[in-house]
N, C-alpha and C positions, 0 to 999 in steps of 0.2 A: 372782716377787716377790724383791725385791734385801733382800739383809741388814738394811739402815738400815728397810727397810720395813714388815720383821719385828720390828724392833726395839720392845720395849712402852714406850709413852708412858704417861705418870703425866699426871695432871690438872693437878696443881698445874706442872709442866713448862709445860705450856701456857698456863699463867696466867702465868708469868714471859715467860713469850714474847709476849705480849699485854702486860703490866706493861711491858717493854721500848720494845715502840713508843710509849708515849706520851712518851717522853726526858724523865721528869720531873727527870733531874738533867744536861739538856743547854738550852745556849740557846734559849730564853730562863726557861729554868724554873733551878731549881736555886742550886747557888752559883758563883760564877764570875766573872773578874775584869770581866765586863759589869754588876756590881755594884755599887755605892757600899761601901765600905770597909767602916762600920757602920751598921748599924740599929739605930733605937730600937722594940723590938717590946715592947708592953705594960711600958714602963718599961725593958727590960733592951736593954744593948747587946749587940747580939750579930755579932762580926763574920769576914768571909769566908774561909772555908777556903782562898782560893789569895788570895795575896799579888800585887794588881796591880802593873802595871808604872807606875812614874812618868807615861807620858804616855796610859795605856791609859782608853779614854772610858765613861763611865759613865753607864748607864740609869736613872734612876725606875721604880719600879715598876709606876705606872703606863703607861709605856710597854711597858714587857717584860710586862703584863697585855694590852693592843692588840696587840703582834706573835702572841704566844701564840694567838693566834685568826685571823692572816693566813696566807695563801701564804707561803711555803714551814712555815712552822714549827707551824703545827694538822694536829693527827693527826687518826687514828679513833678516835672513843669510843665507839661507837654497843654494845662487849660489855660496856658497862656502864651503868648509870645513873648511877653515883660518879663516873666517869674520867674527865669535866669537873670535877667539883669538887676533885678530885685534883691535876691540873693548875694549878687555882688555885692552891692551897697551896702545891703547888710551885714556883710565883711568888712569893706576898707573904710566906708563910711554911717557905721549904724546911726550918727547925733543922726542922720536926716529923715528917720524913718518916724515922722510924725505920722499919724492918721490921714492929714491931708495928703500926704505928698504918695503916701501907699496910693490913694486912691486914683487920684490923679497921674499915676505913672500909669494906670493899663490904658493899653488903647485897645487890647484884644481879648474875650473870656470866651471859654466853652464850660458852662456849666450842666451837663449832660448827665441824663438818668437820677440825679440826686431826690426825685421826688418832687420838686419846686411846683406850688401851686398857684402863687400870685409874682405879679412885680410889683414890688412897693417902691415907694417913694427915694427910697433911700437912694435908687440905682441912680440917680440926680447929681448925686454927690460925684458921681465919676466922668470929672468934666473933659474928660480926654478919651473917652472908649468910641471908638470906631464901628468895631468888629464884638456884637455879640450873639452866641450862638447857646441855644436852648431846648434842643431836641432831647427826647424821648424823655419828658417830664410831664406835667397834671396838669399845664395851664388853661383854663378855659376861656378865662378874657383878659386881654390887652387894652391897655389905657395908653395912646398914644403922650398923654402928658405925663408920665412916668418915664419916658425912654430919653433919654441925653440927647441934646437937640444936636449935638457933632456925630451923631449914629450913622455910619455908612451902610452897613450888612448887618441883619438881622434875621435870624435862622431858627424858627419856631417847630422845624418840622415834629412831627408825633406827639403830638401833643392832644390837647384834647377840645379844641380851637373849633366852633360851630357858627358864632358872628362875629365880624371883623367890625361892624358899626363904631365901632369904640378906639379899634386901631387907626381907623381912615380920618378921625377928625386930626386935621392940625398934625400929621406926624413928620418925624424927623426926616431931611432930604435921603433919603434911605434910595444907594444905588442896587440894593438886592435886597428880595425878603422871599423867604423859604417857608411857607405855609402847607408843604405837602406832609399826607397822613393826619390828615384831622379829620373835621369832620363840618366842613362848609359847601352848604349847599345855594348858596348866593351871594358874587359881589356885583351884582347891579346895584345901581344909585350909593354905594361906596367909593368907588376904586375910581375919581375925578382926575382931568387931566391936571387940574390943580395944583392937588393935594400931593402928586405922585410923578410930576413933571421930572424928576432927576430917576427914575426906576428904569435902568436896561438890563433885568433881569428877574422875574418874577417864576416861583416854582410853588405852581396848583394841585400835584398830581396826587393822584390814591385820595379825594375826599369825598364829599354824594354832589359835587352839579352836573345836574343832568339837562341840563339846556345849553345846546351848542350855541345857538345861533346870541341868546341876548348876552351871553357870557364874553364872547367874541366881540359881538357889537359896544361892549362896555371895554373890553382890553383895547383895541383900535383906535382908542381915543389917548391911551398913554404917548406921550410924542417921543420918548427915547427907549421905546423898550426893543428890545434885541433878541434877548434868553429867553425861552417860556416852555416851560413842561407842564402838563397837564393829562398823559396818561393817568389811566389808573381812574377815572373818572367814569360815571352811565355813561357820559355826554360819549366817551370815546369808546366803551365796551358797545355801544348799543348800535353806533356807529360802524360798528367790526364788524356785529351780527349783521348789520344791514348786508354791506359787503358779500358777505356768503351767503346769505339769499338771494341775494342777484344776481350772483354765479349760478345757483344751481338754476335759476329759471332760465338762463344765458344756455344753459347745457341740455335744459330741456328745447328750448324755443332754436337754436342756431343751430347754422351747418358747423361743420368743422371744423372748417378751417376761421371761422368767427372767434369758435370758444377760445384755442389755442391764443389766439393774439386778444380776446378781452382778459384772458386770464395773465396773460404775460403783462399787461397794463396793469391790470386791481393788485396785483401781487408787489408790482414797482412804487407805484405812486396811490396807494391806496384811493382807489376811486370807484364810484358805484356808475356799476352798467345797469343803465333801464334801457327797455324794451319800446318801440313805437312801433305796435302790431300794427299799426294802419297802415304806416308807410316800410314799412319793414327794414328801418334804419338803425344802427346803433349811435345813441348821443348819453353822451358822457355828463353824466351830474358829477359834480367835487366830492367826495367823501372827506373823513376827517380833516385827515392832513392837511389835502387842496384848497378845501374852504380858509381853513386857516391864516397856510402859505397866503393863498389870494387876498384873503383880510386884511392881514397883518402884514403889508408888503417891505416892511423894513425890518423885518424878522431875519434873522440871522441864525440863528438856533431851534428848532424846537424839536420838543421831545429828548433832548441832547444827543440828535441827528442834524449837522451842518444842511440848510438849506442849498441846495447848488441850482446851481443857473437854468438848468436843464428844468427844472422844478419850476423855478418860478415863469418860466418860459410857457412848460407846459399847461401851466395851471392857471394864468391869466386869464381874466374877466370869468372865471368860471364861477367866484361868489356872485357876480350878478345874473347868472341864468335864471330864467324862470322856475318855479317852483324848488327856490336853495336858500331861501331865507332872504 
């Protein structure tokens, strides 16, 4: 890894490099002697920071509103939902394009793959963003008093995210946060119903927790959450394997016509069949899913498989069975 590689990126770096390509203060945006001299803007003249040249030809705004949108001169906006309307502005009204008012106009960024290693301070400054999303960048830790306290969605996925300790103090009423593909292996004594009372969507999946049960026990405490993905985890792989060895011992141990209908169950409702040689019964322990579903009874989502009725029906009181956590 070369120097510059290693070198840490700040967030807001990347936002100016993004701010950049949209040449808000290049043809045909901006001021500029492709101008008309003065404007009458809400009453006030207001006229052009470069002094055209005698015979230099002069656009409508209207027209430099239609080039602004052709070949060669339309950018990408698409890291933002503002970065059109920005554009605008900075056509029919560039005096407004202070520092502040750029900043304060996003309410949505995707700043994605640019390398970003920290969030700094700066992102403070964007006292209106909503919606910020930050996947597949270097970030390691999160400072919840960095993040704009008006922050709804916040979208960390792939990153390089191992403690959240730092995200959970004190963070923004955040109604989603996307923390999948990192590399978190505990949010016990983090994730407080507190701290996280406004979250009806939380996404854990692909990181190393491998403990079902206090993982769970900690998410159940959230009182608005809904959403929750967390494939891609031990907790759920090892949970799988469980699964297929208690089929195959179901296929050693049962008649026939048993295997067929526990297999038609484990395969539906991901559930682990154990065996009671004594009494030669079959009772149903919760696997993954069940435990979950039964957990987290106001879940509506998970895995981004809608919970149906059937399900939650089925699955009832099965976290409180004996030996399920």
């Amino acid at each position: 890894m070369s120097e510059l590689e290693r070198r840490p990126v700040a967030v807001t770096a990347a936002f100016n490099s993004q701010l950049k390509s949209l040449c808000i203060k290049e043809f045909p945006c901006g001021f500029g002697q492709w101008r008309v001299p003065s404007d009458t803007i809400f009453g006030t003249t207001v006229k052009s920071m470069t002094s055209p040249e005698p015979t230099a030809c002069y656009e409508t705004v209207e027209d430099l509103q239609e080039l602004a949108i052709k070949t060669p001169y339309n950018v990408d906006c698409t890291w933002s939902s503002e970065a059109t309307t920005l554009r605008e502005i900075a056509v029919k009204n560039p005096e407004k394009l202070t520092n502040s008012f750029v900043l304060s106009h996003f309410k949505s960024l995707r700043i994605v793959d640019k390398k970003v290693t920290e969030i700094d301070e700066g992102l403070l400054n964007f006292k209106n963003l909503q919606q910020l999303t930050l996947s597949a960048n270097l970030i390691s830790l999160v400072d919840s008093q960095r993040l704009p306290k008006c922050l709804k969605e916040l979208e960390l996925s792939a990153n390089k995210i191992s403690d959240i300790s730092s995200l959970c103090r004190n963070p923004p009423p955040l109604i989603h946060l996307g923390l999948g593909y990192n590399q978190i292996t505990s949010i016990s004594g983090h994730m407080t119903p507190l701290a996280w009372r406004h979250l009806l969507s939380l996404d854990l999946s692909c990181n190393n927790l491998p403990d079902l049960y206090s993982t769970i026990n900690t998410l159940k405490t959230l009182p608005k959450l809904r959403n929750l993905v967390m494939q891609g985890n031990p907790l759920a792989v090892s949970m799988k394997q469980y699964v297929e060895a208690c089929l195959l011992i179901i296929y050693d141990s049962c008649e026939e016509k048993h295997v067929a209908w526990a297999v038609t169950v484990a395969a539906k409702f991901l559930v682990v069949i154990h065996i009671d040689n004594s009494y030669g019964d079959l009772q149903l322990v919760p696997g993954y899913r069940g435990y979950v579903i039964d957990s987290i009874r106001a879940l509506t989502i998970l895995d981004d498989t809608r919970i149906s009725a059937d399900e939650k029906h089925y699955f009832k009181g099965l976290s409180k069975l004996r030996g399920t956590g």
